[in-house]
C-alpha positions, 0 to 999 in steps of 0.5 A, a space after each residue: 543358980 538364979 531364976 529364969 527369965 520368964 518372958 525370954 522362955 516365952 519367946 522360945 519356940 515358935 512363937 519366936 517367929 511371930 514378933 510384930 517386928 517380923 509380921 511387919 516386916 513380912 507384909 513390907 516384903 510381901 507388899 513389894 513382890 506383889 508390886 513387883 510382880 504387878 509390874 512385870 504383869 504390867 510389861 508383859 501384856 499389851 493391848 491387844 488389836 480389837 476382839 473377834 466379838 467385835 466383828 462378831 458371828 452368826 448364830 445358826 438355828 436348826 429343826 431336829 431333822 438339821 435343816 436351818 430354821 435362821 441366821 442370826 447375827 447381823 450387826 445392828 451397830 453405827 458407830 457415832 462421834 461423842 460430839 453428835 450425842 448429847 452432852 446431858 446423855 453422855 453424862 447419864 451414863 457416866 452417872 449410871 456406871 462410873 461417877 468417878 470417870 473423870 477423875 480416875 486412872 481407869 481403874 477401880 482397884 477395891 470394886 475389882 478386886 471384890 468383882 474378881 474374888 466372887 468370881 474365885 469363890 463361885 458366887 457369882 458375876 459381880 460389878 465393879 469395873 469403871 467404864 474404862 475397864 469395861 470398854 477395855 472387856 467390850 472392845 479387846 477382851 471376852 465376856 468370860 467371868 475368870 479371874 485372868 481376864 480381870 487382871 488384863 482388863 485391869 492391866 489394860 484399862 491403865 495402859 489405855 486411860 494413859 493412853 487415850 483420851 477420856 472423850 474416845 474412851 467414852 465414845 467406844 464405850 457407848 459404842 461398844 455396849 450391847 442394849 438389848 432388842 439386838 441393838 449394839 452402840 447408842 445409835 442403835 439403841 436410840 432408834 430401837 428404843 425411841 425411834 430417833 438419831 442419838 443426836 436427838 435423844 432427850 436427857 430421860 431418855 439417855 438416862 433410861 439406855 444408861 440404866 439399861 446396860 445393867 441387866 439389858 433384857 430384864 429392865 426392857 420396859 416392853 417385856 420386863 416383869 412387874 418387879 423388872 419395871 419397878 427396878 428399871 424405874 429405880 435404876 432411872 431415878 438413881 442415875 438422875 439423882 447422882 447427874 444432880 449430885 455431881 452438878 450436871 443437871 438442875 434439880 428444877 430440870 430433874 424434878 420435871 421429869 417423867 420416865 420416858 415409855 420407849 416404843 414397842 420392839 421390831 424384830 431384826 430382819 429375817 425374824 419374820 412368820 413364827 421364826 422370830 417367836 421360836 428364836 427368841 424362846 429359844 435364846 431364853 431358854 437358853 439363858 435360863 441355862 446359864 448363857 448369858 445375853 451378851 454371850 448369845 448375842 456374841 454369836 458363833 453358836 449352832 443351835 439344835 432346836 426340838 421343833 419338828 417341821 411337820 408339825 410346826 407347819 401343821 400348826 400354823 396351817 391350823 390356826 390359819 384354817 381355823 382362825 385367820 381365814 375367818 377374820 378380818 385383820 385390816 378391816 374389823 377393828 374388833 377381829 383385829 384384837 384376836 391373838 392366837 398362840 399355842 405350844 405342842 410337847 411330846 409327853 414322852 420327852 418333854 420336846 417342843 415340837 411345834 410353837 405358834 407365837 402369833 400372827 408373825 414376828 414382825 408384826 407382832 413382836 410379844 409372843 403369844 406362847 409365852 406370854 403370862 399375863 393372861 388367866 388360863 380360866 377353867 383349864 385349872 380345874 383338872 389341877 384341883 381334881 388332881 390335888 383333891 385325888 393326889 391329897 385323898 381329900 375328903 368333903 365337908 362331910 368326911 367322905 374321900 373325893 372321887 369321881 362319882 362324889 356328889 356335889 351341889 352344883 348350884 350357881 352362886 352356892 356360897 362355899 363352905 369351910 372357908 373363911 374368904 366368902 365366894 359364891 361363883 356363878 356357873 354359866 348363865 347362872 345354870 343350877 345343876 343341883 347334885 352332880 358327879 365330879 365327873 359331870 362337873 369335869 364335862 360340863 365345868 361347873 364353877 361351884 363343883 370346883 369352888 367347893 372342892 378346892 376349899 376341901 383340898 385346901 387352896 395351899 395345897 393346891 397351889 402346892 399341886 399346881 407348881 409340882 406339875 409345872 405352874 409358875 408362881 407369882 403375885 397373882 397366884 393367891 390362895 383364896 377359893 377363887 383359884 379354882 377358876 385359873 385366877 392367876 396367870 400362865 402361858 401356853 407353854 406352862 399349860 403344855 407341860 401341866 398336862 404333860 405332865 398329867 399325861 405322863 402318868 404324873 411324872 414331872 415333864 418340862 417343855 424343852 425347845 433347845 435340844 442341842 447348843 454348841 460353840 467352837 470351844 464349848 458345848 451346852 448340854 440341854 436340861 433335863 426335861 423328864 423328872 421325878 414323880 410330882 403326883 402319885 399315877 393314880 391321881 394322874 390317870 384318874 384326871 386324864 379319865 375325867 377329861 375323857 369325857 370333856 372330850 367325848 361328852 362335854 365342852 370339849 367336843 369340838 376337838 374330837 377325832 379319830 384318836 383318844 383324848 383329854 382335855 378341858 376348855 376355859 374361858 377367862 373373866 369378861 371373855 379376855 381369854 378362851 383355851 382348849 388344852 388337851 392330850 392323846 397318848 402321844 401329844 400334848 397341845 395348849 391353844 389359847 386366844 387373848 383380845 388384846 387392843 393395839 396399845 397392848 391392853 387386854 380386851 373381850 373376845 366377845 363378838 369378834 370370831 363369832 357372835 356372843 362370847 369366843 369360848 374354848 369349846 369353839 375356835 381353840 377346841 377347833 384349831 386344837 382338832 385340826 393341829 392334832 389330826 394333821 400332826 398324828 397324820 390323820 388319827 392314831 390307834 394309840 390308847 391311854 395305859 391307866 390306872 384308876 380306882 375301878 373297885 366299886 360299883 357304878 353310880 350315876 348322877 342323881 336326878 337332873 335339877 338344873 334350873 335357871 331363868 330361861 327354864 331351858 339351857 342354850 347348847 351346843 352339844 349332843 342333846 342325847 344324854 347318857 350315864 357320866 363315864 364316872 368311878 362310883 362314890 356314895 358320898 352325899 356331903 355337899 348335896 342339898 336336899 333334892 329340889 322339887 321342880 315341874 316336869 320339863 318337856 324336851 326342847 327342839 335340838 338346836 341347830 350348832 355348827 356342822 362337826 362331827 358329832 361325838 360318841 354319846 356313850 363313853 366306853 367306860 359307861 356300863 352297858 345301854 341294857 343295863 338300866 341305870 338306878 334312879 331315886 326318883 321319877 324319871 325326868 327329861 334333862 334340858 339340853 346342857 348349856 353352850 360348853 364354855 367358861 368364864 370367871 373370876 375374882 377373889 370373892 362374891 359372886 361371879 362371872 360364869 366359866 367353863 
């Protein structure tokens, strides 16, 4: 017998199947019946009549009791001929989405097919459609990212660019495409955006609304973040750059361009009062949950808001008594730059229970309750306490920081154990001398705090603050200067900070939507109670400290019949002034900004009242008035905390503040009593006690007629009890006027409180 043929054996089996001869073949067929079926796909689906979104639906809004709060959905669309729009404009938006359109079959087979198959393996919404395919999803489809859709879009955009010429296309293109700001179709943007018909819209200009389409609510200048602008100014560059590529524009018209600022939004009709603030937060919300612009924008959903129509009303009529009835808009300049806005949460379940945006939606389109771009000042201090207490840290010294730690609480200490140099100033350059944490808390000592957040460690702090429910940003940097609320936040962020801290240090995320639901859909709402963030010790021990702000310190304008906590802040050069405070079952964050009618930020000082508008008055006030209403005139409610209570009391040591006056300006009870603070025997940062002249006690200074706050804290030991003392008794001056101010990342600074 011969030998075997080798390479036949090799062939035997199942490798027999897979010749190049038979793969080839294979693909051949393949390529055929998915050709054929194309085909058939091709025959089977016509173009549809228009969509039901193009004579699209209300959105209805409601408080939690159902009553309707808005109607929403009136069309802000006019339909124009290509001919009466620029023919540099139209060419923006060819160069922005589609450089190909007019050499194309309305179709981008690669960029779809690559669209289709990230929506199929879930990574999310990609782009790739020409411009016929998405007027095509515009105008006779849904928005609805699925595989099915694309393939009629594509299937469509064939039949329709055979079918239509490139001009009309375009034209319903332009019409169809949703802008942002409500505006539907390029004459509805142009006058939003610039104020002017389509037909005199600049080349820019088009450029900026082409560049829009891409992410509408993002790249609005007006709202946009920095990172927002800087994107939307690279969108406009490139849309230019291709006009000139493609020969539609000069490169000596091109290099003459400056980016065109559009105006500053109107609201719709009916979005007037407080209404359009709580629209807007709410579709944010809401889009932050997964529903796109376009898919709200779309209508036909019924909205179940958490604002409680008592209490929205009750803050309103707060601010108004508080603050509007104070000022006058029309004919002071100077009071005209007051903004209020403020957010009141239900510590329990997170729900936003009322929202003031400022003085109406109409005339004030930002909202002051969620704007970020203002320091929420000493209102950060109770989060250092509370990472200090949460990390158990220690002072320089190695003693475990309490509230009876003592610290030196002298204006511009330089601190100590850092690298980055600061010297804060306190208020009115007061020196305080050794000091509890307690009183610090009371009286917002800036050097108290810069101290102990180098103790704890700027990192974990920021650490602490996001845990609670600050949001990052590049303003938040690490540095000692932190602990005076350097960065910026809103008054929702404030809300649910403290709620959070109110809620025994268990994570609370301010909701408003309570319930969305769509005919064929409904959203279920975001869970707004989370884990445990900080231990409840730590919690309830910060809640403790401010206590005494309310009751004893700068915070004792919002005193009432109720417990509370909270703290004030007044931010550097008086641009911003907050009273942020709780009682067992409501959390309110009240903030005022200057702000000057382009938009900058400005000094409160001299507008509500003379010298500086701190916290401890005009938010404090409105905060007392909200919550007294809200609580239907008091609450018998009381805080369930748990503290370290184990050591003996020990008060502050003896009084050595100075400053240049000799003599402090206040505002408060001049009547002094022990700090309500849990003992500590730590000394590591108190210097060596001053020798100062005996101080004879000032006459009481006259202060704005309020109730006066309990000069004994129920937590302080018994008035028969005597205090220890180190030293000869002497009579502390008056504490200074309750109010803060700040910042900077080094040196000596502004004073806060």
């Amino acid at each position: 017998m011969g030998r075997p043929d080798k390479s036949k054996a090799k062939r035997r089996g199942i490798r027999r199947f897979f010749s190049w001869k038979k793969l080839l073949g294979t693909f051949f067929v393949f390529c055929l019946l998915a050709m054929g079926a194309l085909y058939v796909v091709y025959l089977l689906v016509p173009v549809p009549t228009a969509n039901a979104e193009a004579t699209m639906q209300s959105n209805i809004y409601k408080y939690a009791n159902g009553k309707i709060l808005a109607r929403t959905g009136q069309i802000n669309r006019e339909i124009v001929g290509l001919e009466k729009i620029p023919e540099k404009v139209q060419k923006a938006f060819v160069a922005a989405e589609n450089k190909s359109f007019y050499r194309d079959n309305g179709v981008d087979i690669k960029g779809t097919t690559r669209a289709a198959w990230s929506t199929l393996t879930g990574q999310g919404k990609q782009g790739g459609s020409t411009i016929t395919q998405q007027y095509v999803k515009n105008f006779y489809l849904s928005q609805d990212q699925t595989a099915t859709r694309k393939l009629k879009e594509m299937v469509i955009a064939v039949k329709v660019d055979q079918e239509t010429s490139k001009s009309e296309i375009l034209a319903g293109y332009m019409n169809t495409s949703y802008y942002g700001r409500s505006a539907y179709g390029i004459q509805a943007a142009a006058r939003a955006y610039y104020g002017v018909d389509a037909t005199q819209l600049t080349t820019a200009q088009g450029a900026y609304l082409a560049s829009l389409l891409q992410a509408p609510n993002q790249y609005d200048w007006t709202s946009a973040s920095a990172t927002g602008r800087k994107l939307v100014e690279e969108r406009w560059n490139y849309v230019l750059d291709n006009m000139v590529g493609e020969d539609w524009l000069s490169q000596t018209e091109r290099a003459g361009m400056k980016f065109p600022v559009p105006q500053k939004p109107k609201p719709a009709p009916g979005m007037e009062g407080q209404t359009g603030y709580i629209v807007e937060a709410a579709n944010q919300e809401l889009m932050r949950q997964g529903i796109s612009e376009e898919d709200i924008k779309a209508g036909g959903w019924t909205i179940t808001l958490n604002i409680d129509e008592k209490k929205q009303k009750d803050l309103v009529k707060a601010v108004d008594r508080q603050l509007e009835a104070k000022l006058d808009r029309k004919g002071d300049k100077k009071q005209a730059t007051v903004q209020a806005g403020a957010t009141s949460v239900d510590p329990k379940s997170g729900a936003v229970v009322a929202m003031y945006g400022g003085v109406g939606a109409t005339q004030h389109w930002m909202s002051n309750a969620t704007r970020r771009d203002y320091q929420p000042a000493s209102t950060f201090k109770p989060i250092v306490l509370a990472s200090a207490l949460d990390n158990m840290a220690e002072t320089q010294d190695g003693q475990t920081i309490g509230l009876g730690t003592i610290y030196d609480g002298n204006s511009q200490r330089k601190v100590v154990g850092s690298d980055i140099d600061f010297a804060p100033e306190n208020e009115d350059d007061y020196s305080y001398g050794p000091v509890t944490v307690q009183k610090a808390t009371n009286k917002s000592i800036n050097s108290v705090f810069a101290q102990m957040i180098v103790d704890v460690t700027p990192a974990k702090t920021k650490k602490t603050a996001l845990a609670l429910g600050m949001k990052d940003g590049q303003d938040f940097g690490e540095t000692p200067a932190m602990s005076l609320g350097t960065m910026g936040a809103s008054t929702i962020d404030m809300a649910g900070v403290y709620a959070t801290l109110d809620n025994h240090g268990k994570r609370v995320t301010p909701t408003l939507v309570k319930a969305a639901t769509h005919k064929d859909r409904k959203l279920e709402p975001a869970e707004a109670i989370g884990s445990q963030v900080i231990s409840r010790e730590a919690a309830d021990t910060v809640t403790k400290a401010m206590q005494g702000v309310v009751q004893s310190g700068s915070g004792f304008r919002a005193a009432g019949d109720y417990q509370a906590a909270g703290k004030t802040g007044t931010s550097e050069n008086n641009r911003s002034a907050w009273f942020v405070g709780y009682t067992p079952e409501l959390v309110t964050a009240v903030g005022l900004f200057g702000e000057d009618t382009k938009g900058n930020q400005v000094t409160l000082t001299n507008t509500i009242n003379e010298g500086r508008a701190n916290g401890g008055r005009t938010p404090a006030q409105i905060w007392g008035d909200y919550t007294t209403s809200a609580l239907g005139g008091g609450s018998d409610a009381e805080f369930d905390l748990e503290t370290d209570n184990t050591a003996t009391y020990e008060p502050d040591p003896e009084p050595t503040g100075t400053s240049e006056t000799s003599e402090e300006p206040t505002e408060e009870p001049t009547t002094e009593s022990p700090d309500p603070t849990p003992p500590s025997t730590s000394t590591a940062t108190t210097p060596p006690e001053p020798t100062r002249d005996p101080v004879t006690t000032p006459p009481e200074p006259t202060r704005d007629p309020v109730t006066t706050p309990p000069t004994q804290d129920p937590t302080t030991p018994p008035p028969t009890t005597e205090p220890p003392t180190t030293g000869p008794t002497t009579v502390q001056p008056p504490d200074p006027d309750p109010e803060e101010g700040q910042t900077g990342n080094s040196g000596t600074q502004r004073p806060g409180r």
